[in-house]
C-alpha positions in Angstrom: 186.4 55.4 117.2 182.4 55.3 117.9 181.1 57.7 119.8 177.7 57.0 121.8 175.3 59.9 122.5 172.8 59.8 124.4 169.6 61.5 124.9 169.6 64.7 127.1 168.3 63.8 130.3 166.0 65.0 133.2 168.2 65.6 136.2 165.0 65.6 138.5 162.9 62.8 136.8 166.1 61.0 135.8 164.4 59.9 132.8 165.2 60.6 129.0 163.9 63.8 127.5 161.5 63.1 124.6 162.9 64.1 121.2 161.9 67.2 120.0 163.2 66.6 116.2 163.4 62.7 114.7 166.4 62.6 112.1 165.8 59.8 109.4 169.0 59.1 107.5 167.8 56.3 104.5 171.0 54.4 103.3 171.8 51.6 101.4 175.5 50.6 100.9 176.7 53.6 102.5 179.4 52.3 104.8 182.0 54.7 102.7 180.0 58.0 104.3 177.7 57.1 106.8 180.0 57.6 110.0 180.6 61.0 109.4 177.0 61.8 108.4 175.8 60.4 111.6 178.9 62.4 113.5 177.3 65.5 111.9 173.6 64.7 113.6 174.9 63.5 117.2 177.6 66.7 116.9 174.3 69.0 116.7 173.9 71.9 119.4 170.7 70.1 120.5 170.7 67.2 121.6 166.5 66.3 122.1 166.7 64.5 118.8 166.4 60.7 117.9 168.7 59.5 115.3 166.6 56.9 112.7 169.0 55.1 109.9 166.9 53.1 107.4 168.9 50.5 106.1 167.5 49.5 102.6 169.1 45.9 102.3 172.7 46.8 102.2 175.8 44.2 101.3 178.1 46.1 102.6 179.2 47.3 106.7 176.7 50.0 106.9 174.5 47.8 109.4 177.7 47.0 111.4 178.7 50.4 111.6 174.9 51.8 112.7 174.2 49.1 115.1 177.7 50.2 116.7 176.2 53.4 118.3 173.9 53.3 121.2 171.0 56.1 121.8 169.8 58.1 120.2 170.2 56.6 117.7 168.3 52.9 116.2 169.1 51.2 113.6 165.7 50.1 111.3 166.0 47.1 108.9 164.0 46.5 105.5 164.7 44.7 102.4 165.9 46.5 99.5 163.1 48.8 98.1 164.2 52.2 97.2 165.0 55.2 99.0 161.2 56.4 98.9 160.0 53.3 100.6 162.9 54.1 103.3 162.1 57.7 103.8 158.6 56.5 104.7 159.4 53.9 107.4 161.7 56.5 108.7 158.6 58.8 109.2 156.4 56.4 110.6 158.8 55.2 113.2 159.7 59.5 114.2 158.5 60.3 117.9 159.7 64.3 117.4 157.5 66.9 117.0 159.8 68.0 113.7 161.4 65.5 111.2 164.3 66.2 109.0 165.6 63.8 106.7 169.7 63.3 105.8 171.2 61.9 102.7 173.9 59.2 103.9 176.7 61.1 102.3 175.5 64.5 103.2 176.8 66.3 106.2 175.2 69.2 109.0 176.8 72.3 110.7 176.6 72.1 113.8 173.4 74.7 114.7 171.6 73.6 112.0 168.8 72.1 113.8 168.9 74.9 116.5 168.5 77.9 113.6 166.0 76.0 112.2 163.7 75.4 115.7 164.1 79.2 116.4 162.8 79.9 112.9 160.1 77.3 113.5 159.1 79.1 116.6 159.4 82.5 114.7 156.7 81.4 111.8 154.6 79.5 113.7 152.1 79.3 110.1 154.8 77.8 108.6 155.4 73.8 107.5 158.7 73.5 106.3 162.2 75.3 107.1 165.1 75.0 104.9 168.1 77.0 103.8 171.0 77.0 101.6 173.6 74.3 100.8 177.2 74.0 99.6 178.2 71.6 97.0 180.8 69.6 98.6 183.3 68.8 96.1 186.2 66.7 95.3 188.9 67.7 94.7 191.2 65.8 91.6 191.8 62.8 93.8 188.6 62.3 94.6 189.1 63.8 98.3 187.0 66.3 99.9 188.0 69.2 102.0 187.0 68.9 105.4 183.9 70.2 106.7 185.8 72.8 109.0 186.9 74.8 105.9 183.7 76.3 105.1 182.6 79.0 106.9 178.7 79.6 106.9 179.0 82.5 109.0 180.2 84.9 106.1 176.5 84.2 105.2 173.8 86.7 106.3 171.3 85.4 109.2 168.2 86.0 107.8 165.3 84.7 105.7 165.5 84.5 101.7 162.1 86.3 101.0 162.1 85.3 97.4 161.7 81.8 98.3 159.9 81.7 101.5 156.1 81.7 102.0 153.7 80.5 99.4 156.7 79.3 97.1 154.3 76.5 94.7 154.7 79.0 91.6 158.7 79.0 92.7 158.6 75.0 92.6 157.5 75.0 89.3 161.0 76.5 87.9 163.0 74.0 89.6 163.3 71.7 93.2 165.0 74.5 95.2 164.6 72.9 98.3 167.6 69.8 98.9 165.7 67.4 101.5 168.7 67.0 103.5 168.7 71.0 104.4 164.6 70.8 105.6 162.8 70.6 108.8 159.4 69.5 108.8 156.5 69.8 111.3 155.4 66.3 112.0 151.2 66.6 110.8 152.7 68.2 107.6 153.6 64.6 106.2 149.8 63.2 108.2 148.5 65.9 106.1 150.3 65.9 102.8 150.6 62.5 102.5 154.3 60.8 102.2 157.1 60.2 99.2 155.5 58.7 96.4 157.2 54.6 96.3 156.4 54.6 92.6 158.5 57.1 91.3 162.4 56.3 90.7 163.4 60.1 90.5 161.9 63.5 91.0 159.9 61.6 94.2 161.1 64.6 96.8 160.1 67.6 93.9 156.1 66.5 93.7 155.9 65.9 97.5 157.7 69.4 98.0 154.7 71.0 95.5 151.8 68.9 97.4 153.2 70.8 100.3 153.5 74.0 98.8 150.0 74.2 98.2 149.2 73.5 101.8 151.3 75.2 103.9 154.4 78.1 103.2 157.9 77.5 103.4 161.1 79.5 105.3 164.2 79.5 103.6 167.6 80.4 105.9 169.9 82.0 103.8 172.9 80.8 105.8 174.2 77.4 104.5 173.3 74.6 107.3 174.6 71.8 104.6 177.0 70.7 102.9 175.9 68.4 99.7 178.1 66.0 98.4 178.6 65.7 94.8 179.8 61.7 93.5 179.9 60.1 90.3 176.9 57.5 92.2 174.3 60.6 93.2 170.5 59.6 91.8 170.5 62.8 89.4 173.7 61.4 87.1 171.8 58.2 86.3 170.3 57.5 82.9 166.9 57.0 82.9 164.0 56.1 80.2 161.2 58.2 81.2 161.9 62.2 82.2 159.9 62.5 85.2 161.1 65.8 85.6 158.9 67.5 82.4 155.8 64.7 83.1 155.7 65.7 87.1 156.1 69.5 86.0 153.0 69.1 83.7 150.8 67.5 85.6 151.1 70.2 88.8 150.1 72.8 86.2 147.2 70.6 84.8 146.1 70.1 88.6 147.0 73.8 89.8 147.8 75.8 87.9 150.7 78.6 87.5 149.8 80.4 90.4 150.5 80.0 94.5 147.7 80.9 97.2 149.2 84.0 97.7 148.7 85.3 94.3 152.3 85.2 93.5 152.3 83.5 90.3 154.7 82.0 87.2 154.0 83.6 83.7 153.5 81.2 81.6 155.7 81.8 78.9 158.1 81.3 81.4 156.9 78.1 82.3 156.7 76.9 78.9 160.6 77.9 78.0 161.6 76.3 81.7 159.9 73.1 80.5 161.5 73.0 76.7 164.8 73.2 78.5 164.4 70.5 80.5 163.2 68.7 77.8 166.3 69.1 75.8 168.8 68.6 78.6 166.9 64.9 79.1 167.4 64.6 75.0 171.2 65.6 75.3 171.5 63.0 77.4 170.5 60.1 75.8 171.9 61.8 72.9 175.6 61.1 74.6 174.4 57.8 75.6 173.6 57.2 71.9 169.9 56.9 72.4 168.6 58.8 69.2 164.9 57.8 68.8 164.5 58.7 72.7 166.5 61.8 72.6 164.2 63.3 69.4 161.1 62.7 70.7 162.0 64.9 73.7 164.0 67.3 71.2 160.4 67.4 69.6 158.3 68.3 72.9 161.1 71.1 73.8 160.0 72.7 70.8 156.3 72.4 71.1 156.8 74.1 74.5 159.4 76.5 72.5 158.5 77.1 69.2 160.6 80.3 68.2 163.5 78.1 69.5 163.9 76.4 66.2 167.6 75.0 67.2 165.3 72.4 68.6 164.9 71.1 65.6 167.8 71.3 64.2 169.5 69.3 67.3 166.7 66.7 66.9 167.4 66.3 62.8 171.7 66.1 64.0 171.0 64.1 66.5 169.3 61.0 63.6 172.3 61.6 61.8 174.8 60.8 64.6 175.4 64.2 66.4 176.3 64.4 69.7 176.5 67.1 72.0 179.9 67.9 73.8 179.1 68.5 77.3 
């Protein structure tokens, strides 16, 4: 059954309160999940939101499904053209003072937007609050357990240190932050631009680092998300060009190894990081039988890593027809 929430209201001015945080949930084709990622958002403990879905040219019932609810949510239409592209009419249509963007299949606690306004409030300097995540996984029937048996609770209620504040020099190890667990203050995407329409993959990791050198971060350490895992998510596909390493490399070239705090990435460190993820991109298309792709990557793993002559040797198996097992 559809449930319609409406905005919190004024008893004396009888008029709709403004929203105080725009949600912007980009689909396309998710009529499988998108009912019980909406739920999630219109279950919140506050209810001063607005509720944007970007549908990017779906086929299939996700438009009949959206356009079912009434406030606060509103259902925005666009040919297909990429979740970026989606992302960013989402932002230009938010009223709130905050935005936080949902994957379609992803899925909120129910204080998540609450914690993360009191944190807000609490670090006034800050741009961005996020926290932790669960993977939400299948189980062998391809059903997942039900949101009510997780417990974030058993979690502590406090900040991650490690990976709040200046965390550029942390961004250069790996994207910590998952985009569906963030708040953002609004004039933090006027400032820092929006997601880059260009890039197929890896389009959330170089805006997070453009805001990492502008403004510092909060990470919860209590779980507000869970994340689900599918055989369809962006990071399983196979693709040509590793804009992982080439995104990675060009920060460095920009900025360097080092946040505005001081806090900094050694740069040996850096170097191994980035032969790793130049091999994993190699095993890949090794699987997928790609050879000439996967030893020119093999290669720059070991130009980054050059006491890690396996590199070599997986590049000189992989001509011959080796493949790796995992």
């Amino acid at each position: 059954m559809i449930r319609h929430h409406r905005l919190a209201r004024d008893p004396a001015a009888g008029t709709a309160t403004p929203a105080t945080v725009s949600v912007i949930i980009p689909t396309f084709n998710g009529a499988q999940y998108i009912a019980e990622t909406m739920a999630s958002v219109l279950d919140q403990t506050r209810d001063d939101l607005e509720l944007i879905v970007v549908d990017d040219g779906s086929t299939d019932r996700t438009r009949e499904i959206v356009a079912g609810y009434g406030p606060p949510v509103r259902l925005v239409t666009q040919p297909n053209a990429g979740v970026s592209t989606a992302r960013n009419r989402g932002i230009r249509e938010a009223r709130g003072a905050f935005i936080c963007l949902l994957d379609q299949d992803d899925y909120w606690f129910p204080d998540k937007l609450e914690r993360q306004l009191q944190a807000m409030a609490a670090h006034p300097q800050c741009g961005v609050v996020y926290s932790s995540f669960f993977p939400w996984q299948p189980d062998a029937a391809g059903i997942f357990p039900t949101p009510g048996s997780y417990d974030p609770s058993r979690y502590p209620d406090d900040i991650d240190p490690e990976y709040s504040g200046w965390i550029y020099h942390q961004l250069l190890i790996d994207c910590w932050m998952l985009t569906s667990t963030a708040m953002f203050r609004q004039d933090v995407f006027e400032r820092c631009g929006s997601f880059d329409e260009t890039l197929p993959y890896s389009e959330d990791w170089a805006l997070w680092l453009v805001m990492s050198r502008t403004y510092p971060f909060v990470k919860l350490n209590r779980p507000s998300t869970l994340y689900r895992q599918h055989p369809r998510q962006g990071n399983r596909t196979l693709r040509r060009i590793d804009y992982r390493t080439r995104l990675l490399a060009a920060a460095v070239r920009q900025w360097g190894l080092c946040s505005r705090d001081g806090r900094c990435l050694d740069a040996r460190t850096f170097a191994r990081q980035l032969a790793a993820y130049h091999a994993e991109f190699a095993f890949h298309h090794l699987r997928a039988g790609n050879r000439a792709t996967a030893a020119r990557s093999l290669v720059r793993a070991w130009v980054c890593h050059p006491s890690k002559m396996k590199y070599l040797a997986q590049c000189a198996a992989g001509l011959l027809g080796w493949r790796p097992n995992w």
